[in-house]
BAFI-3210 file (N, C-alpha, C; in Angstrom, 3 decimals, decimal comma, padded with zeros to 6 digits):
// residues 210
n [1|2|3|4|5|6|7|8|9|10|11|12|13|14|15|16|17|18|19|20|21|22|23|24|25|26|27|28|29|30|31|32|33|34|35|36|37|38|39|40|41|42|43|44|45|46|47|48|49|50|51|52|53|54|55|56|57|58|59|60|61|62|63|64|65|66|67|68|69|70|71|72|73|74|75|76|77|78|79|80|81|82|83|84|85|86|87|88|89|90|91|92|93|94|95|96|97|98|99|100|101|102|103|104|105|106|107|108|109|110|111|112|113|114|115|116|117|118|119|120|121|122|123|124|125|126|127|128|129|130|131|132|133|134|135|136|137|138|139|140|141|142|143|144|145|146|147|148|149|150|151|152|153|154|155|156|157|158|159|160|161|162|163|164|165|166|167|168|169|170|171|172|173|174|175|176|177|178|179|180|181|182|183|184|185|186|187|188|189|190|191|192|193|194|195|196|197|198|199|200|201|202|203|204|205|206|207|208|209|210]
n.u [-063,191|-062,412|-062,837|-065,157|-065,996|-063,975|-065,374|-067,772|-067,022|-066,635|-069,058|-071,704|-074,850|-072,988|-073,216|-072,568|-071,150|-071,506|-069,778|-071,919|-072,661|-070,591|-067,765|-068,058|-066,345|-065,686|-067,608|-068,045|-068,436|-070,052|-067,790|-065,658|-062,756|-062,503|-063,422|-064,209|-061,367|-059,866|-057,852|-059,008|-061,152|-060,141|-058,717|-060,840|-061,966|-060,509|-059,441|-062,296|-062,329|-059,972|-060,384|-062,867|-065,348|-067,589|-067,509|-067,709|-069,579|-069,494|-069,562|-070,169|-069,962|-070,643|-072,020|-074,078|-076,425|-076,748|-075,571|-074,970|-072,639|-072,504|-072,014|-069,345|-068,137|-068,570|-065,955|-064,200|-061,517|-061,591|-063,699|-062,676|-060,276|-061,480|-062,299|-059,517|-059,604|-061,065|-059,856|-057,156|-058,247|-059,963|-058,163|-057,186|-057,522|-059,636|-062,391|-061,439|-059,916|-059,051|-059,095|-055,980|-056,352|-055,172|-052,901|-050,779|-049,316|-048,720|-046,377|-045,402|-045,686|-047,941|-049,334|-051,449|-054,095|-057,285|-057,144|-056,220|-053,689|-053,446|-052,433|-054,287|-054,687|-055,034|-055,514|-055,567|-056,808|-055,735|-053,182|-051,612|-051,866|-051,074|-052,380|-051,768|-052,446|-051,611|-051,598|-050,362|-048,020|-044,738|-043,140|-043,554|-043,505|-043,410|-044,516|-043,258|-043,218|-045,782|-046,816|-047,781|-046,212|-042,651|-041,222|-041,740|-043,269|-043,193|-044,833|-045,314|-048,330|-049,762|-052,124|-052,779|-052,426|-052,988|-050,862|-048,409|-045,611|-042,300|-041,100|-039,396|-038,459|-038,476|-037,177|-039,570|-039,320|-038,661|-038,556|-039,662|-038,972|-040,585|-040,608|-042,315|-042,203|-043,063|-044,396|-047,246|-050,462|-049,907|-050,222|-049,171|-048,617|-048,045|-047,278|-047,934|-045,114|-044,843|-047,795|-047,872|-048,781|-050,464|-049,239|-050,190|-053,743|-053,526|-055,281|-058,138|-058,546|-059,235|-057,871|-055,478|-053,638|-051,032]
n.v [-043,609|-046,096|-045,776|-045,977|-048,400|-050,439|-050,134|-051,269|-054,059|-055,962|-056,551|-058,302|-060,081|-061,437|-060,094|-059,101|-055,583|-052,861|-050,050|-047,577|-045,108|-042,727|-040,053|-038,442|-038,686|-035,562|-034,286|-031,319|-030,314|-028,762|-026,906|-027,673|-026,667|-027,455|-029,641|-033,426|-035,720|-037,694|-039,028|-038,933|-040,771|-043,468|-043,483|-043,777|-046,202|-048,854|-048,145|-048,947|-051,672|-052,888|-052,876|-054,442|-054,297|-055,457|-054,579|-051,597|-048,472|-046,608|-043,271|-040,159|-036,734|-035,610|-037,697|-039,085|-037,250|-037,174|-034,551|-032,110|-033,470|-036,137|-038,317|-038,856|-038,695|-041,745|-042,717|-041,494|-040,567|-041,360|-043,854|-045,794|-046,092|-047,390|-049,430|-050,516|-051,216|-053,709|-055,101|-055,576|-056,715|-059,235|-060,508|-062,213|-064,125|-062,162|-062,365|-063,920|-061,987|-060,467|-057,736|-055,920|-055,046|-054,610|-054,517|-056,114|-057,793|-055,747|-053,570|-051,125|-047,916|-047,186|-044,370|-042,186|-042,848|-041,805|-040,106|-038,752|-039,861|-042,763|-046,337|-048,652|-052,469|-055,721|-059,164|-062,569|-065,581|-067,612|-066,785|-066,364|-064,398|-060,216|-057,564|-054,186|-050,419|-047,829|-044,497|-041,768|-042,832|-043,690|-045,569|-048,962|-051,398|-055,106|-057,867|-060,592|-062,634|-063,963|-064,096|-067,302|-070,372|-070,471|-068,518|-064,858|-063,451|-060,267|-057,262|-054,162|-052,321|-050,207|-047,676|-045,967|-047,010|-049,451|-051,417|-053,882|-054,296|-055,456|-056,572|-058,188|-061,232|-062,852|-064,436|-066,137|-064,553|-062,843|-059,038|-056,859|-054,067|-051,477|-049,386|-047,090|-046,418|-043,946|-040,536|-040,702|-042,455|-046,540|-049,623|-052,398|-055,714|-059,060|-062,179|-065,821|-067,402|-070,284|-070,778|-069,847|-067,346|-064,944|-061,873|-059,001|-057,768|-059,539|-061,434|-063,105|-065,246|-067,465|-067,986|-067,666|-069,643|-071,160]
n.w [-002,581|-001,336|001,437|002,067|000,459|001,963|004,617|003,823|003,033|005,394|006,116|007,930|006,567|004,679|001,269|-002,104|-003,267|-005,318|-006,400|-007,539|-007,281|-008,518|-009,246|-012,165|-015,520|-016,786|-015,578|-013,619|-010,225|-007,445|-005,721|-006,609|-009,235|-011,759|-014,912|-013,585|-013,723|-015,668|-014,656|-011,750|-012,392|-013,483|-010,802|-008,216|-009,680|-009,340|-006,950|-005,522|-006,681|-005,672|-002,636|-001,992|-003,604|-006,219|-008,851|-010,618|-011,245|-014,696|-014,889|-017,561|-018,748|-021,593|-021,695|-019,894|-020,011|-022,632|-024,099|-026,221|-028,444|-027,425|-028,647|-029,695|-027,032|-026,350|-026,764|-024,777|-023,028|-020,734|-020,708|-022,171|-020,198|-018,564|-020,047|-019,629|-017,072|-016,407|-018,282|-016,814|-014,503|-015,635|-016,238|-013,773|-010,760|-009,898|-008,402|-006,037|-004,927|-001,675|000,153|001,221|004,288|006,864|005,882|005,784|003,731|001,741|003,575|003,579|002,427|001,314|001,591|003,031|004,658|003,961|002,032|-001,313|-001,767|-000,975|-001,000|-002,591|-002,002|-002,621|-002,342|-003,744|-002,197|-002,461|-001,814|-004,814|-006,567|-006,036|-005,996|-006,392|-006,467|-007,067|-006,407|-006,985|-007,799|-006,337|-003,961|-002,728|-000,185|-000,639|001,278|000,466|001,337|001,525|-000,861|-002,637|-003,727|-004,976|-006,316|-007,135|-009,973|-011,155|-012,136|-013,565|-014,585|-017,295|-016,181|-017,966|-020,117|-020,903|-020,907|-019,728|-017,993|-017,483|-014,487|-012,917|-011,407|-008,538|-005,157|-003,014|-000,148|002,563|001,910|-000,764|-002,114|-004,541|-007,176|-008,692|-012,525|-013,248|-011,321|-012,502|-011,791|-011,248|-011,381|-009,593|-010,314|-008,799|-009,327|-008,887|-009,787|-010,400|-011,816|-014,143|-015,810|-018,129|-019,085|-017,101|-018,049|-020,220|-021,251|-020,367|-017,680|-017,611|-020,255|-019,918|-019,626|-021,244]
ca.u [-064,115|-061,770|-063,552|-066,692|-066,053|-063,732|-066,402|-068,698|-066,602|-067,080|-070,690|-072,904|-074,452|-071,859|-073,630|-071,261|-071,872|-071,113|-069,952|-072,988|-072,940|-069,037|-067,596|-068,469|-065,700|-066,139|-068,916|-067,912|-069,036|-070,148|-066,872|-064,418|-063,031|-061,799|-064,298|-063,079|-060,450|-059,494|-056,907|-059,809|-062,197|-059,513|-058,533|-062,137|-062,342|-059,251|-059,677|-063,032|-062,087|-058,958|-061,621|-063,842|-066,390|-067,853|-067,187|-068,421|-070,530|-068,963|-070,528|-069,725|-070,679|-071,724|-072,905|-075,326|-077,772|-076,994|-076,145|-073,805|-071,257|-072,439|-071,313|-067,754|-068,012|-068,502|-064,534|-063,444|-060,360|-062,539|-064,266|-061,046|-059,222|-062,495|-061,875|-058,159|-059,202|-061,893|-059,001|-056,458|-058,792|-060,218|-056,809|-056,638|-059,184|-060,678|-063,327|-060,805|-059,002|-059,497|-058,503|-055,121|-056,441|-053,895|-051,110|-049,848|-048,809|-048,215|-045,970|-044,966|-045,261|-049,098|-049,796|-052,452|-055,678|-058,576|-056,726|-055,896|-052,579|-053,563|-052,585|-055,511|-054,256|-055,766|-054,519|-055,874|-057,296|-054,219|-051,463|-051,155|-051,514|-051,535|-052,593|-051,717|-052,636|-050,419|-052,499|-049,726|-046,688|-043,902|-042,453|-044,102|-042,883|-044,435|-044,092|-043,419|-043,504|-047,255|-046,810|-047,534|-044,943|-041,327|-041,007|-042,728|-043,110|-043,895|-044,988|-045,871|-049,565|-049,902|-053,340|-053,991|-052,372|-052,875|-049,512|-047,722|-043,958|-042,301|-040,088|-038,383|-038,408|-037,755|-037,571|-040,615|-039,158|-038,052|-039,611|-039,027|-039,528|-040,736|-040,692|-042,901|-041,671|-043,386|-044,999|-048,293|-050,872|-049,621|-050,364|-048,041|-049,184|-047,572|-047,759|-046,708|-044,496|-045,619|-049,086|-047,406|-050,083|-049,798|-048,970|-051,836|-054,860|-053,521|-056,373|-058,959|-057,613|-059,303|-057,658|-054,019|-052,183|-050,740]
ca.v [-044,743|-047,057|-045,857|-046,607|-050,413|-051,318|-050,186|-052,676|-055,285|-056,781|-056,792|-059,365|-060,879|-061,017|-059,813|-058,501|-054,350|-052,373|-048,411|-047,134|-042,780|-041,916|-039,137|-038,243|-038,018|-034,404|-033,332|-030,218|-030,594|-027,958|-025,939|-027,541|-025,415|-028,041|-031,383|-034,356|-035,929|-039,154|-039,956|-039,803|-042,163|-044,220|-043,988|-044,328|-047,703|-049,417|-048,251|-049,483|-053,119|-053,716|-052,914|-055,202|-053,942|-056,473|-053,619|-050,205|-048,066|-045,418|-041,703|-039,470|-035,544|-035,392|-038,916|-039,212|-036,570|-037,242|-033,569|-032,153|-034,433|-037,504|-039,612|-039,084|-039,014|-042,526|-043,038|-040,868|-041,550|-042,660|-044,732|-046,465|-046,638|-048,036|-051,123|-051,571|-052,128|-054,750|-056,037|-056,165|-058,150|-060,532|-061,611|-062,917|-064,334|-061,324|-062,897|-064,165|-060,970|-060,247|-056,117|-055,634|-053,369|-054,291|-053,894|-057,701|-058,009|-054,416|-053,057|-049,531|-047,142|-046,895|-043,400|-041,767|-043,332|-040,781|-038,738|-038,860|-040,869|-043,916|-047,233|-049,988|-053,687|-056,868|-060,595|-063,786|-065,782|-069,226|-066,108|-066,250|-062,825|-059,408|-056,313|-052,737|-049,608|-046,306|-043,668|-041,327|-043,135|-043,867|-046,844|-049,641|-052,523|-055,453|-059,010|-061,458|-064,717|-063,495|-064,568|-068,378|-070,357|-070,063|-066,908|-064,413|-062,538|-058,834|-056,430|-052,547|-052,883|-048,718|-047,679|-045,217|-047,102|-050,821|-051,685|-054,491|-054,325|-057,225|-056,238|-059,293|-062,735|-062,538|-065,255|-065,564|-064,794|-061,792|-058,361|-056,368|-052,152|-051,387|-047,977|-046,837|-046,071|-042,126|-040,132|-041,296|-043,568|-047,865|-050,838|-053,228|-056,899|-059,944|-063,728|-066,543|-068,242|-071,466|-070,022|-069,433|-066,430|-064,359|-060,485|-058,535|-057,431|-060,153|-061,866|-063,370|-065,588|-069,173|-068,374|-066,695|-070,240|-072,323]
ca.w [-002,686|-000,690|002,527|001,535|000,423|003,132|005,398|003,697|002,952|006,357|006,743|007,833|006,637|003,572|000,157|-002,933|-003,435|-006,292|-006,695|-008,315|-008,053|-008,516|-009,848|-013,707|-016,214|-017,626|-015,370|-012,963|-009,562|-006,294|-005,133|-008,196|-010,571|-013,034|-014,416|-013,196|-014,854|-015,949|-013,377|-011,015|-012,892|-012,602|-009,002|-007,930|-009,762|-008,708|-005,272|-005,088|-006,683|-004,472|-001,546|-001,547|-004,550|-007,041|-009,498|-010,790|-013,088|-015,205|-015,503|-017,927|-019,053|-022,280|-022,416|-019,111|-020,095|-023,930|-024,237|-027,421|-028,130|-026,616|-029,250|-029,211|-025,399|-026,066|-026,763|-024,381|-022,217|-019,534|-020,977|-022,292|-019,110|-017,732|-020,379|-018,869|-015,744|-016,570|-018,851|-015,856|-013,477|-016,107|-016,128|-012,762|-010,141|-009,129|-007,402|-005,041|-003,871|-000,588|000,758|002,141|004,750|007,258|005,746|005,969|002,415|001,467|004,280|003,666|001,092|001,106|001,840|003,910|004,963|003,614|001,306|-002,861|-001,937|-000,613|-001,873|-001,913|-002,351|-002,457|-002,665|-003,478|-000,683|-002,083|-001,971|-006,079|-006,656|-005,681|-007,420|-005,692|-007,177|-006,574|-007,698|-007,750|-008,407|-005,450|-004,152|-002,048|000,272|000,296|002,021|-000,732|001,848|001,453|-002,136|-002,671|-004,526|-004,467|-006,790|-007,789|-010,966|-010,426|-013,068|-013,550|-015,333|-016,936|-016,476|-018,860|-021,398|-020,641|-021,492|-018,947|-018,057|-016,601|-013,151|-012,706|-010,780|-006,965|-004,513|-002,025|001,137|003,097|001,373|-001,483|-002,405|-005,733|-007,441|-010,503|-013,271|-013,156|-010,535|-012,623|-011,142|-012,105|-010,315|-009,252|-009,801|-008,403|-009,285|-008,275|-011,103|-011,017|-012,690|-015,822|-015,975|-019,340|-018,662|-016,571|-018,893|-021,930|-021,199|-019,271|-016,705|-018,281|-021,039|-019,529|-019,509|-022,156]
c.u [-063,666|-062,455|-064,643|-066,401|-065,438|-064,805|-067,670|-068,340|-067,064|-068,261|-071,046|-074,298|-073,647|-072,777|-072,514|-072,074|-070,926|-070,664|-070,432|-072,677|-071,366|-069,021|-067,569|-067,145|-066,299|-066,906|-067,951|-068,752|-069,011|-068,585|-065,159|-064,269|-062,547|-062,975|-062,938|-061,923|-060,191|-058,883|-058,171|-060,757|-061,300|-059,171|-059,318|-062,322|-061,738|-059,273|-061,132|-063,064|-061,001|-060,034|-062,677|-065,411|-066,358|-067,582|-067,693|-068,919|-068,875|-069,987|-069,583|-070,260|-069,611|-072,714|-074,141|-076,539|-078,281|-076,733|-075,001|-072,776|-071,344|-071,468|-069,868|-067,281|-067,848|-067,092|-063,927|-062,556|-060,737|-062,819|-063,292|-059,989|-060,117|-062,276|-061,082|-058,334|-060,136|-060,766|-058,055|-057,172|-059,646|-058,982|-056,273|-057,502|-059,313|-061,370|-062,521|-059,672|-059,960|-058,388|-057,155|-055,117|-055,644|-052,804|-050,511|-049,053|-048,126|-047,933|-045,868|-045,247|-047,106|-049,893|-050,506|-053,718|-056,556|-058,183|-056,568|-054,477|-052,199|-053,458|-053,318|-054,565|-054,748|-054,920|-055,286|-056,075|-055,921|-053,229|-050,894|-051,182|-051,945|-051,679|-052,667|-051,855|-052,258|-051,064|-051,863|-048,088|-046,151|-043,454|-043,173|-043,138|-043,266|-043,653|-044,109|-043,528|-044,807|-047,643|-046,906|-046,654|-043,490|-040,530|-041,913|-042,600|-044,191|-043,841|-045,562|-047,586|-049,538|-051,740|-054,002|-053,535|-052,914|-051,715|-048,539|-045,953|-043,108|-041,048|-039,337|-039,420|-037,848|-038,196|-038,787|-040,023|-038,192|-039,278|-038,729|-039,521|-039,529|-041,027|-040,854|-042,347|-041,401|-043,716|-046,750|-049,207|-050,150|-050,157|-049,740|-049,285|-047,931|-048,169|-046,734|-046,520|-044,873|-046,634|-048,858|-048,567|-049,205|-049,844|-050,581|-051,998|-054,497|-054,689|-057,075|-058,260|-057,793|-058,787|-055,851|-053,220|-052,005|-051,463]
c.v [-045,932|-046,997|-046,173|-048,477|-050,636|-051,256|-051,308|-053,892|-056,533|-057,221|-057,983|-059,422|-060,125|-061,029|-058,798|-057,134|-053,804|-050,377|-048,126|-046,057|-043,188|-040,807|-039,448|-037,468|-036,695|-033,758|-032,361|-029,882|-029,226|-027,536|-026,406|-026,577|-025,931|-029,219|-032,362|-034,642|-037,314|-040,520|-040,472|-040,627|-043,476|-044,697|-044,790|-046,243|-048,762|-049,298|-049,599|-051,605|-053,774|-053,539|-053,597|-055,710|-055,208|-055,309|-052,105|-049,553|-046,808|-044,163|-041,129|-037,872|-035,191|-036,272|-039,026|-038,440|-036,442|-035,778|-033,496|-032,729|-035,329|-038,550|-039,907|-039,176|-040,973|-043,460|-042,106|-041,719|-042,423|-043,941|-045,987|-047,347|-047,388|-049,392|-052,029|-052,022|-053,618|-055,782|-056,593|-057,688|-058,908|-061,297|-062,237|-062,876|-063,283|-061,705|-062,985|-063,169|-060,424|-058,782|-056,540|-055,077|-053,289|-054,617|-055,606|-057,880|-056,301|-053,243|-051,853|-048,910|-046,358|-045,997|-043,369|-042,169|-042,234|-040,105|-039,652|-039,926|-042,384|-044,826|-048,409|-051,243|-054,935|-058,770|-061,391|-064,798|-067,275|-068,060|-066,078|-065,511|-061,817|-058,393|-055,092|-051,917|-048,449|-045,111|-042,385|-041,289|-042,908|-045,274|-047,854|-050,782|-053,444|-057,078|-060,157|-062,715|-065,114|-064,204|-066,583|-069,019|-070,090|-068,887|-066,861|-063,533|-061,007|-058,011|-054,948|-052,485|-050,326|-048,922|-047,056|-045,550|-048,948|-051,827|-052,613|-054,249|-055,210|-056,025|-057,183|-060,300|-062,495|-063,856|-064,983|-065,541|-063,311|-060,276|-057,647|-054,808|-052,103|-050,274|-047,529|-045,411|-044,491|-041,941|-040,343|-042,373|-044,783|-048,335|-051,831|-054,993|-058,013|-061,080|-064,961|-066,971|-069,127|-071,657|-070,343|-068,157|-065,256|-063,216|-059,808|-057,784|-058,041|-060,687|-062,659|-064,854|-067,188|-069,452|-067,791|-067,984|-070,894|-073,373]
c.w [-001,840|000,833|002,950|001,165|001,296|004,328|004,715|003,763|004,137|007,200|006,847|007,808|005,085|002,160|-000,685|-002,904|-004,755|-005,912|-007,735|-008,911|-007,746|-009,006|-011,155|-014,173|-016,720|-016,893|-013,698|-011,692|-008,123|-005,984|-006,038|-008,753|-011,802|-012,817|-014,140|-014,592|-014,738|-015,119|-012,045|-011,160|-012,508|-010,913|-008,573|-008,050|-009,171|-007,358|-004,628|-005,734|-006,046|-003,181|-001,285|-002,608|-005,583|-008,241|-009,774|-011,958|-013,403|-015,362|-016,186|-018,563|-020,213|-021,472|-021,498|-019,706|-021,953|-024,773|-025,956|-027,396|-027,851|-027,277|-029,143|-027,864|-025,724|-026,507|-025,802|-023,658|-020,522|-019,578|-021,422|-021,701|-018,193|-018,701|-020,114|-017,746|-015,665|-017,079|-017,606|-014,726|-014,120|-015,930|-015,412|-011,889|-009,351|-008,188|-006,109|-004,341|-002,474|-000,014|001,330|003,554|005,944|007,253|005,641|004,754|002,037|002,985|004,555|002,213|000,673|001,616|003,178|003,589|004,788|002,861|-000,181|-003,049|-001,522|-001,357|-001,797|-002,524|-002,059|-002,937|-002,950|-002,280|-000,633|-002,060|-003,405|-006,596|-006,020|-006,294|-006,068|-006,521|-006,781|-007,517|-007,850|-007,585|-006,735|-005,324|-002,378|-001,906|000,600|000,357|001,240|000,246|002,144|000,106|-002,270|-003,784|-004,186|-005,030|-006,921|-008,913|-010,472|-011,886|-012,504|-014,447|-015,378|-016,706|-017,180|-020,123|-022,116|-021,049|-020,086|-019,252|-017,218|-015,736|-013,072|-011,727|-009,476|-005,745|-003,144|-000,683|001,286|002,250|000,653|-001,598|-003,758|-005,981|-008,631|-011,109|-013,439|-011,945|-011,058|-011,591|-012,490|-011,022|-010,930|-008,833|-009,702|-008,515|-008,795|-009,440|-011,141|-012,080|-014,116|-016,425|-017,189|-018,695|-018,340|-017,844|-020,319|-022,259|-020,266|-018,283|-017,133|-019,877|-021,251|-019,660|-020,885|-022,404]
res [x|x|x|x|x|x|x|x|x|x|x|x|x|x|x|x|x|x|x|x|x|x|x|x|x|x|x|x|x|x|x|x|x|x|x|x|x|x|x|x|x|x|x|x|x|x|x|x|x|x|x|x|x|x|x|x|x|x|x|x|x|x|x|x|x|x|x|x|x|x|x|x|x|x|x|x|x|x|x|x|x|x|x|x|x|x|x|x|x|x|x|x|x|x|x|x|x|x|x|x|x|x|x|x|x|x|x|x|x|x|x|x|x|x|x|x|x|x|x|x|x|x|x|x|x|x|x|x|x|x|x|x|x|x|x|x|x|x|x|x|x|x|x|x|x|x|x|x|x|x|x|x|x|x|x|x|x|x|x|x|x|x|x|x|x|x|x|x|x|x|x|x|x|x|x|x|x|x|x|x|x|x|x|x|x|x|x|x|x|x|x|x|x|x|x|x|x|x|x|x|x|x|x|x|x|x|x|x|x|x]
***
């Protein structure tokens, strides 16, 4: 989905876009032999909101066509990990991330362009945070004098559990390598300390300080 929004992102004239059709938790698609799965509901979304996207729908199979089962479809783990990520980027101005897409902030570590291992990343347009998303787990390098402020606080954010983990405090200058926890997808957010910003997805971002 990351190829698709960065290719919009830069249109003119500039109007916000959404990912509408994605892939459907549960539903089983032309030359698969497994339904999707969770991890990629995830990916999908995360890709397409570090990229440029104003956000995205969810599909899911039961629930689209209503067939047996719907109802409990409507807790599935999709649906779930589709609340953490809403939770993660209420918690910090969304609006104002702008794509990584070359590389300035997130140096190394960010896979292959078109494939399942790519890492999308986006920043704030004052440098007060960044949110990367590693969709399966490794270790990224990125340019903290990118970071506004004179530290920065860096966290692990899980995504299929919504559970923050604090990394530490690192001065802004020079660059640092960071390496999650699993081979799972996480994303790696960065603030600047000054902020005083409560842990990604505590809560919404007018209501994250003291």
């Amino acid at each position: 989905t990351y190829t698709g929004a960065l290719t919009a992102y830069p249109q003119t004239p500039v109007m916000p876009f959404l990912l509408i059709e994605n892939y459907y938790e549960g539903e089983t698609y032309s030359g698969q032999a497994a339904p999707i799965s969770p991890a990629t509901v995830r990916a999908q979304a995360y890709w397409a909101n570090l990229s440029g996207a104003a956000g995205q729908m969810f599909g899911n199979r039961p629930l689209w066509l209503f067939a047996s089962g719907w109802q409990t479809a409507l807790n599935s783990v999709g649906a779930n990990d589709i609340m953490r990520v809403s939770a993660l980027f209420a918690s910090r101005a969304w609006t104002n991330l702008v794509p990584d897409s070359t590389h300035v902030v997130l140096t190394a570590g960010y896979g292959n362009y078109g494939d399942a291992t790519y890492v999308s990343a986006a920043r704030t347009t004052d440098g007060s945070t960044l949110i990367a998303y590693l969709p399966v787990g490794g270790t990224v390098t990125v340019n903290l004098n990118k970071i506004s402020g004179s530290q920065a606080r860096t966290w692990w954010y899980n995504p299929r559990t919504g559970h923050p983990s604090i990394i530490g405090d690192f001065p802004t200058n020079g660059s640092k390598s960071f390496c999650t926890p699993t081979k799972e997808d996480w994303a790696l957010v960065i603030d600047d300390v000054s902020l005083r910003y409560r842990a990604p997805g505590a809560a919404a971002l007018s209501e994250s300080r003291p």
